[in-house]
Structures are given as structure tokens and as C-alpha cells.
C-alpha positions as CSV (number, residue, x, y, z in Angstrom):
1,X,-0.7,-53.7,14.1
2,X,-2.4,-56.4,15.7
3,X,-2.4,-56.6,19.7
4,X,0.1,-59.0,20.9
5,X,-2.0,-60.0,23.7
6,X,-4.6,-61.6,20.8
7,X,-1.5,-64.3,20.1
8,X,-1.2,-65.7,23.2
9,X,-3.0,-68.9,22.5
10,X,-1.3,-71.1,25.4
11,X,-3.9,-70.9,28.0
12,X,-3.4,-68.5,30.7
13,X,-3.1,-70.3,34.1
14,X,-1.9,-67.3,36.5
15,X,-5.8,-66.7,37.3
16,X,-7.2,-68.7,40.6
17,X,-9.4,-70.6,39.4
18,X,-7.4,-72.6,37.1
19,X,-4.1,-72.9,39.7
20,X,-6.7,-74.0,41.9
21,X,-8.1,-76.4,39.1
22,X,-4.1,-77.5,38.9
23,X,-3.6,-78.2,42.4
24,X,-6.9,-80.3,42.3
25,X,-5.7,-82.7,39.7
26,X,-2.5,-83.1,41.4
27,X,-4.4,-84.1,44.2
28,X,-7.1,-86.5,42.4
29,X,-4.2,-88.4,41.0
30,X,-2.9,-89.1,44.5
31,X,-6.4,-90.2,45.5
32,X,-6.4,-92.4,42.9
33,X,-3.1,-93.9,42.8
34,X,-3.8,-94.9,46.8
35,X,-7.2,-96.3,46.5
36,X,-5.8,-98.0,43.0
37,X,-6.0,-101.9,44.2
38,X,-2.9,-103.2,43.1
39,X,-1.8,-105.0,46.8
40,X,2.1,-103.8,46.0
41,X,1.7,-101.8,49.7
42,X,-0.6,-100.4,51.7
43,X,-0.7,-96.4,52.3
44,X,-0.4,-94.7,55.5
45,X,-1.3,-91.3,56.5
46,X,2.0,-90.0,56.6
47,X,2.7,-91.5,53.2
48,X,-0.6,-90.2,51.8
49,X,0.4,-86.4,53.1
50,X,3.9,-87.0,51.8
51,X,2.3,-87.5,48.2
52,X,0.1,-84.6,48.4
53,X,2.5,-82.5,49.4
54,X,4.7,-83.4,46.8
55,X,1.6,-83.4,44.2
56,X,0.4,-80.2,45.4
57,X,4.6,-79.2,45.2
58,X,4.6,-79.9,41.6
59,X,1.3,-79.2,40.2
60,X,2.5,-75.3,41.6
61,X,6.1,-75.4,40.1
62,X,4.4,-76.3,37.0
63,X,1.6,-74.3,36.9
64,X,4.2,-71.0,37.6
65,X,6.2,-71.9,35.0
66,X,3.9,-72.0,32.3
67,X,2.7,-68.9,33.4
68,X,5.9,-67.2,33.3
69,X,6.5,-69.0,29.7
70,X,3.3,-68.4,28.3
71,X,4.2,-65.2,25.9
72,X,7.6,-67.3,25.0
73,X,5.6,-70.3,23.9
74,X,3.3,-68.5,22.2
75,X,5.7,-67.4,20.1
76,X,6.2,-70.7,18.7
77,X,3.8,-72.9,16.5
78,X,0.9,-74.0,18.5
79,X,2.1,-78.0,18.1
80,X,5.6,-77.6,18.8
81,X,5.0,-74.2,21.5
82,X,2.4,-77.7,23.0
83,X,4.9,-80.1,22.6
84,X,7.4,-78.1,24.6
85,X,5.3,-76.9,27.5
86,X,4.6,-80.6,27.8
87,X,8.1,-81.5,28.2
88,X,8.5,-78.4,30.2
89,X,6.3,-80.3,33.0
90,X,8.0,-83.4,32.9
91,X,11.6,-82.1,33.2
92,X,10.2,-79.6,35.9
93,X,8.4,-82.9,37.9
94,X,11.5,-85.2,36.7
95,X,13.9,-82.5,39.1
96,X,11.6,-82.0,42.0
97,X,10.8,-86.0,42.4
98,X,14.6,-86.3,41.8
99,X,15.5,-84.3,44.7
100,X,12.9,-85.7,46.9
101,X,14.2,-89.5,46.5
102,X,17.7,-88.0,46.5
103,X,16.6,-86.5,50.4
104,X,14.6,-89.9,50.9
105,X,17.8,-91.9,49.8
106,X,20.5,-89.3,52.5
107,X,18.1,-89.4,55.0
108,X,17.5,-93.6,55.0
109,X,13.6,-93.0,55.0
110,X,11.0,-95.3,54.3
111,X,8.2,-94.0,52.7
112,X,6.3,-93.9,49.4
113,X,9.2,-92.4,47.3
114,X,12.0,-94.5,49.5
115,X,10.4,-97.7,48.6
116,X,10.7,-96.9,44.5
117,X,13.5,-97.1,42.6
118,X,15.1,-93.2,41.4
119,X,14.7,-94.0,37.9
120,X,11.3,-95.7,38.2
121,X,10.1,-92.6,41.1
122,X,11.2,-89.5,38.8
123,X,10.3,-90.9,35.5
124,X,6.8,-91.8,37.0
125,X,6.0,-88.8,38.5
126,X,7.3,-87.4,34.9
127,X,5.0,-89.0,32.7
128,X,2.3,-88.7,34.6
129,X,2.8,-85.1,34.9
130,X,2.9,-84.9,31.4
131,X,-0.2,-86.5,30.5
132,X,-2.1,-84.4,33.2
133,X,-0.8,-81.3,31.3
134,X,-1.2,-82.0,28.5
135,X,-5.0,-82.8,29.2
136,X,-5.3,-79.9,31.4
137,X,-4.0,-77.8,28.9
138,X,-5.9,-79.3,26.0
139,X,-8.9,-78.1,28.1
140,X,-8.4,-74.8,29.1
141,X,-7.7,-74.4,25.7
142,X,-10.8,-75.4,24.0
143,X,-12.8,-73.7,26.7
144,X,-10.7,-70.8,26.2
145,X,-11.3,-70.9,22.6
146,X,-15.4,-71.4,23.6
147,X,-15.1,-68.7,25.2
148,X,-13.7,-66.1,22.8
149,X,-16.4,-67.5,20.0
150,X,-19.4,-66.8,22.4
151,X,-18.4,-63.5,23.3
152,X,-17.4,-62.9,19.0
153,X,-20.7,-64.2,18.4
154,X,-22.7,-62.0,20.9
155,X,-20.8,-59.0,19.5
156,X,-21.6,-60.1,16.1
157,X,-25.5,-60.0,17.3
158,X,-25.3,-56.5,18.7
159,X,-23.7,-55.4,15.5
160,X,-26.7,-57.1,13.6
161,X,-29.8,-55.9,15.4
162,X,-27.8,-52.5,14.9
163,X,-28.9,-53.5,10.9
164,X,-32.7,-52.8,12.5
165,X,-32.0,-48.9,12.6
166,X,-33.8,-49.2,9.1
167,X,-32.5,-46.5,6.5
168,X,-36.3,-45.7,5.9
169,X,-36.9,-44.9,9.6
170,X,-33.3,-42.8,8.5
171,X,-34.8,-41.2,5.7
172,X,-37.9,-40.5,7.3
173,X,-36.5,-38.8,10.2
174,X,-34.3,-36.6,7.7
175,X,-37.4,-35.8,5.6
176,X,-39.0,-35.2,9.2
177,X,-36.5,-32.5,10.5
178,X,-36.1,-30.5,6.7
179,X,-39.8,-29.9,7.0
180,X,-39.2,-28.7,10.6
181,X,-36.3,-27.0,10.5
182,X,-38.0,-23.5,8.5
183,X,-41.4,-24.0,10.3
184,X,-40.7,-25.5,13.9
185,X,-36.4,-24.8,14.3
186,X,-36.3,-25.8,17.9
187,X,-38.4,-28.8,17.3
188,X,-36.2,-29.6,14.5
189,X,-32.9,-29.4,16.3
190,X,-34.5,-31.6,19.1
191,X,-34.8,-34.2,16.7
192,X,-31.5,-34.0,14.9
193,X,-29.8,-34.2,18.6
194,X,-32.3,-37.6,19.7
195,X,-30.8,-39.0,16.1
196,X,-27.8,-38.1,16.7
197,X,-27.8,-40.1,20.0
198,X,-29.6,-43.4,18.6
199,X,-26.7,-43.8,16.0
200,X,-24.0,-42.9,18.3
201,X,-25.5,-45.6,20.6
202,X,-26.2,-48.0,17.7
203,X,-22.3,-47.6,16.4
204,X,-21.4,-48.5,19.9
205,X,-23.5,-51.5,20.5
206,X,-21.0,-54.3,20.3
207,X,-18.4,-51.8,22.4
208,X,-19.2,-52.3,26.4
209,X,-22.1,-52.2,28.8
210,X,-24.4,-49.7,29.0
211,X,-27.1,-49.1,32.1
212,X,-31.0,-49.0,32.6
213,X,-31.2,-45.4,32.7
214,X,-29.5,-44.9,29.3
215,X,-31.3,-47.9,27.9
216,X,-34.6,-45.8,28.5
217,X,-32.8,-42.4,27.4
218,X,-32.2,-43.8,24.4
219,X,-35.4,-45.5,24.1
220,X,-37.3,-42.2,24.6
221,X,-35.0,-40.4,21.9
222,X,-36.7,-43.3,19.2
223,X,-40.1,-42.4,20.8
224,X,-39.7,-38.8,20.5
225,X,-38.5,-38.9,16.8
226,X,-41.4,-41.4,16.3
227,X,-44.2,-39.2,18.0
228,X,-43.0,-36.2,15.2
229,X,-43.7,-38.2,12.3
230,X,-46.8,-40.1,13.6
231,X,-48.3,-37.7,15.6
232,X,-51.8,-38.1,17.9
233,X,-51.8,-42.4,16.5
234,X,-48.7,-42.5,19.0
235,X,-49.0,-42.4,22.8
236,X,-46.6,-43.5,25.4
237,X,-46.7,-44.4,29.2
238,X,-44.3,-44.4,31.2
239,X,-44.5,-46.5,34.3
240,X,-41.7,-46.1,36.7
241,X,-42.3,-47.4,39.9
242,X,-39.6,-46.4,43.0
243,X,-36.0,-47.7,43.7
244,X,-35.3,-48.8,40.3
245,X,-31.6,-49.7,39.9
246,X,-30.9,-46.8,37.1
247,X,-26.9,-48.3,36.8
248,X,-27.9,-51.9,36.5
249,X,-25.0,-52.8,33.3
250,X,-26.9,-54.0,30.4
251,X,-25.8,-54.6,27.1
252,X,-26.4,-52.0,24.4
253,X,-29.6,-51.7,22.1
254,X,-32.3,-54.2,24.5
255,X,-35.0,-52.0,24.9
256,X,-35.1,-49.4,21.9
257,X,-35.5,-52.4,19.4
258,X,-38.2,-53.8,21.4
259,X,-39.4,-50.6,21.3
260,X,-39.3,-49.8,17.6
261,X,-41.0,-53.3,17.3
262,X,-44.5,-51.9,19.1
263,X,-44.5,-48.8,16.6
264,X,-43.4,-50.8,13.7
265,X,-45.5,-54.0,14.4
266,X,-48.1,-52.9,16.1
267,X,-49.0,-48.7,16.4
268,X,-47.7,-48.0,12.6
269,X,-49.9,-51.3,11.6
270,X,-53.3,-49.6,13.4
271,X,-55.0,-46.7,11.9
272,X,-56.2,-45.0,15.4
273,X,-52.7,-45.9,16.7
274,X,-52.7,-47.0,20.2
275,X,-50.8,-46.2,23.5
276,X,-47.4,-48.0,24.2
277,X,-46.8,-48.9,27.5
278,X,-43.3,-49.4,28.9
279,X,-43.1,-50.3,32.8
280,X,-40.4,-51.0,34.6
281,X,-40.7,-52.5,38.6
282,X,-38.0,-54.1,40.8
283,X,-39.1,-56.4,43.4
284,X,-36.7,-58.6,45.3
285,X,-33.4,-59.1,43.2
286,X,-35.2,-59.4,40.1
287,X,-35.8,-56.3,37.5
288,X,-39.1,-56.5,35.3
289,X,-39.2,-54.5,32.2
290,X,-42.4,-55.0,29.9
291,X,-43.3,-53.6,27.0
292,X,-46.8,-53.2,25.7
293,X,-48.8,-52.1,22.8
294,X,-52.0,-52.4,20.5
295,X,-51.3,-54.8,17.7
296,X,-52.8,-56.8,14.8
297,X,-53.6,-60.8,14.8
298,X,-50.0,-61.6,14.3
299,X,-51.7,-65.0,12.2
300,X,-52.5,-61.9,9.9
301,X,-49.5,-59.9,9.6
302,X,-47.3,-60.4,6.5
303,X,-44.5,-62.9,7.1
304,X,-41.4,-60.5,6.8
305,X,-42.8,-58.5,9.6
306,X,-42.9,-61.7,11.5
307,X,-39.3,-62.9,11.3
308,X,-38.0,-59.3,11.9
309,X,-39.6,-58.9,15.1
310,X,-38.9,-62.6,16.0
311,X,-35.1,-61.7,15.2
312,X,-35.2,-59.1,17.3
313,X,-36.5,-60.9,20.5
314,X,-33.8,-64.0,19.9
315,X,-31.2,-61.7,19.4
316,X,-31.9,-59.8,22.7
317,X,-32.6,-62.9,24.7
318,X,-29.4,-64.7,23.4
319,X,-27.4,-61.2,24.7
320,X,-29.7,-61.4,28.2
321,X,-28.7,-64.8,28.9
322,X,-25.2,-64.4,27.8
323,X,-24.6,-61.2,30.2
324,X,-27.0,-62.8,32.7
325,X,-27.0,-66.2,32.6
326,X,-30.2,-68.6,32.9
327,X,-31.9,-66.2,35.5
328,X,-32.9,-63.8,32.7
329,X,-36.1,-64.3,30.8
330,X,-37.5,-63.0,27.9
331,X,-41.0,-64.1,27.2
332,X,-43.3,-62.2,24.2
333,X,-46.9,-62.9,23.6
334,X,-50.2,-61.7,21.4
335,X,-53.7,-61.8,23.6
336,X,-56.8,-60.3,22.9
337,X,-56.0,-57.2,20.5
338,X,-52.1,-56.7,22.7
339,X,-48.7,-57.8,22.3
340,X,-46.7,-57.7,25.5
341,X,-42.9,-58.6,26.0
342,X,-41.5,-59.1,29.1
343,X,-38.1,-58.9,30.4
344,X,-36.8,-60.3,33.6
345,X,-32.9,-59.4,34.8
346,X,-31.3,-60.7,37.8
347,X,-29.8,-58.0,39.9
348,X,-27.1,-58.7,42.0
């Protein structure tokens, strides 16, 4: 059974921001209308306040109201559920602007709704309530709908890179603990429990955040597993340095396929192996993770190998920015007989 709360496609304006975003329309149409040089009347303060009272007056009523009607409308057919949240707002600004000329007209006022006719007052106010919802609405509901497709697509990237887990790496590592398991048990059981927890993390990847210190739990499980089948050709260095912030949310899978990338690309490619080195500082508000390791000319390297690992670092870098935003970097680079990717988080 699907979730109702997945069919609510009338945009949701009980957060904040977007009564807030209301209520500042309301009041850019009353700016407008009084600068508007038409030389029918000249505004005063008190008739400028009036107006944004009133403005302010309706742009809440409204906004309430299609707050409280959103699951009702969204019932309906997107153009006619539209439609009537549209005409919602007008008959909603068509009563209030009534009853305020209706006061105006009792109390023998002058003002900027005395001076109007009713009819011409409530149905202006009406209409031009209507428009502005109708736009507002058209807009929170594209960005709404933006916002839904970036966060589909970035899950739809974790679930890919989870595709990097390669069934030979799989096989290997089974291969890797039946040879161990009558010779070396403990070793062997070691292994099947660092597998076990890089596939429970990699069926996870698109489900939540994870942290820093899992990140390099789980990056260490890959390394250990590694180490077994590779032996002396693969050395690691860790390089902690003090006050790292171990609960930092990340999302899943960002450092073990970078990781996997040094041994596949680089150690595995190198018959004396090489040392990887993974070090992580925090200066400022800024995290720096880099990852380095002995690795071929990449001009060199067969083209396949090329695009996976480039794959890789887009796919991390698009999930970065989109947790992140623009402060996180993610820069990768071959010099002089090294490959060295760099990773730079905003901590907050």
C-alpha cells in the first residue's frame, strides 16, 4: 500500500518559510500598487498600513486554509484539486475585503478601501489574490517537485556506486575465507564478519546518513579483507590527527569506494604494491580527508579502469555537494608515480 503522505502533491505551506514567503507577496503587491503611477490618489501612511494589514490579513487566512485543505485537495485531480484552491483564495479574499468595505462603509471612513466601490474593492482584492496563488503555488510546486527528483537521483547514485562491490572482489573474498577457514579459522571468521559488514552497509547506502567513524570502520573492513588476499604488496597508514569530529553525518559508501579505487587502480596494478595512505585532519570548520597511494601513468592504464574510477569520484562529489552544498570539494590528481584524492567537508 503506498504511503498516503507520497500523494499529497499540493504544496505544503504550513512550514515558515513559505508563510513567510506568503506574507511577503502580499506585501510586495501593496508596494507596488502604491508606487504604481497612475495619479487616481495619492497614498498616506495610514492608508499604506491599512493595506498591509489587510494584505498581510489575507495572505494568512489564505495561506491557513490551504494548509488545512491540502490532504482534501489532494484527493482530487491535480488541475481541478488547482483550479479549486485557486478559487478557494479568491472567495476567502472576496469575504475578508467584503467585510472590511462593509466596516469602512458603517463607520463613514475615508480611506483606501472607502474610496472604492464594494464590488470593484472585493473583486479586486479577489483576482489579484488569485493570480498571486496561483503563481505562488505553481512555484512551490515545481521546486517541490525539484526537490523530490534531486534527492531520487542522489539515492539512485548511492544505490549505483553500491554496483562497485564487484562480484569478483565477492568471489574472491569467498574463495579467500574457504581456504582460511580449515587452516587459519579465526582469521577466517574475521573476514566473513568485515564482509558481512561492507554488504550490510552497501544494502543500506541510499537509506540515511551515516558518520566519519563508521565511514572509516567500514573502510578498514575492505582493507582488512584486501590485506588477506594481497598480502605484504598492501600496506596501510593511518593518519589520525586529534579532535576529529567522529559523528560528523555523511552519506553512506564516500570513503570505502575511494578506497577500493587505490587497491584496484593503483596497489593491485603495481607488482611491489605500495603503501596507502588515508589521513584525516580538522582545522577550523573544515574536515580534510585524503587518500593516497602508488599508482601507474593513468595515460597508460586501460580505459575501463579509467571511467570506473572517474564514476566513482563524480558520484561521491555529486552526493558531497548535495549533503554539503558548494563548501565541499572533491579534487583527485596523478603526480610523479602518486594519485591523491582529497576531500574537503564543511563542519558546522
Amino acid at each position: 500500500m503506498n504511503d498516503p503522505r507520497q500523494q499529497l502533491w499540493l504544496p505544503e505551506l504550513c512550514r515558515l518559510p513559505r508563510l513567510g514567503a506568503m506574507l511577503g507577496l502580499a506585501e510586495l503587491v501593496v508596494v507596488v500598487v502604491a508606487l504604481s503611477p497612475d495619479g487616481s490618489r495619492q497614498w498616506s501612511v495610514p492608508d499604506f498600513l491599512s493595506a498591509s494589514g489587510l494584505a498581510l490579513w489575507l495572505a494568512l487566512a489564505v495561506t491557513v486554509s490551504l494548509c488545512a485543505a491540502r490532504a482534501t485537495l489532494s484527493r482530487l485531480p491535480e488541475a481541478l484539486g488547482s483550479a479549486l484552491a485557486v478559487a478557494m483564495a479568491a472567495l476567502i479574499a472576496a469575504a475578508c475585503t467584503g467585510i472590511v468595505h462593509a466596516l469602512y462603509a458603517v463607520l463613514d471612513a475615508r480611506g483606501f478601501a472607502g474610496d472604492v466601490g464594494f464590488w470593484r474593492f472585493t473583486l479586486g482584492c479577489a483576482t489579484v489574490t488569485a493570480l498571486i496563488v496561483a503563481l505562488a503555488l505553481r512555484y512551490f510546486y515545481v521546486s517541490d517537485r525539484w526537490s523530490a527528483q534531486t534527492v531520487a537521483n542522489a539515492r539512485a547514485q548511492a544505490d549505483a556506486l553500491q554496483a562497485r562491490i564487484r562480484p569478483h572482489f565477492l568471489f574472491n573474498s569467498m574463495n579467500l575465507i574457504a581456504s582460511l577457514v580449515r587452516r587459519d579459522p579465526e582469521v577466517a571468521e574475521r573476514a566473513v564478519l568485515d564482509l558481512s559488514d561492507l554488504f550490510r552497509a552497501a544494502l543500506g547506502a541510499g537509506e540515511g546518513d551515516s558518520t566519519l567513524q563508521a565511514e572509516c570502520e567500514l573502510a578498514e573492513a575492505y582493507l582488512s579483507i584486501e590485506s588477506l588476499r594481497l598480502g605484504e604488496r598492501l600496506q596501510v597508514e593511518w593518519q589520525r590527527a586529534a579532535g576529529l569530529p567522529w559523528t560528523l553525518p555523511m552519506p553512506r559508501l564516500v570513503l570505502q569506494p575511494l578506497v577500493e579505487n587505490a587497491v584496484l587502480h593503483g596497489i593491485s596494478r603495481l607488482p611491489a604494491g605500495g603503501t596507502i595512505v588515508i589521513a584525516l585532519s580538522f582545522e577550523g570548520a573544515q574536515l580534510h580527508i585524503r587518500i593516497q597511494n602508488p599508482a601507474p601513468d593513468p595515460d597508460v592504464r586501460a580505459l575501463p579502469l579509467m571511467q570506473g574510477a572517474g564514476h566513482a569520484q563524480r558520484n561521491i562529489a555529486h552526493r558531497l555537494a548535495w549533503r554539503f552544498g558548494p563548501a565541499a570539494r572533491m579534487t583527485g590528481a596523478w603526480n610523479d608515480g602518486y594519485y591523491a584524492c582529497d576531500i574537503f567537508v564543511p563542519v558546522q
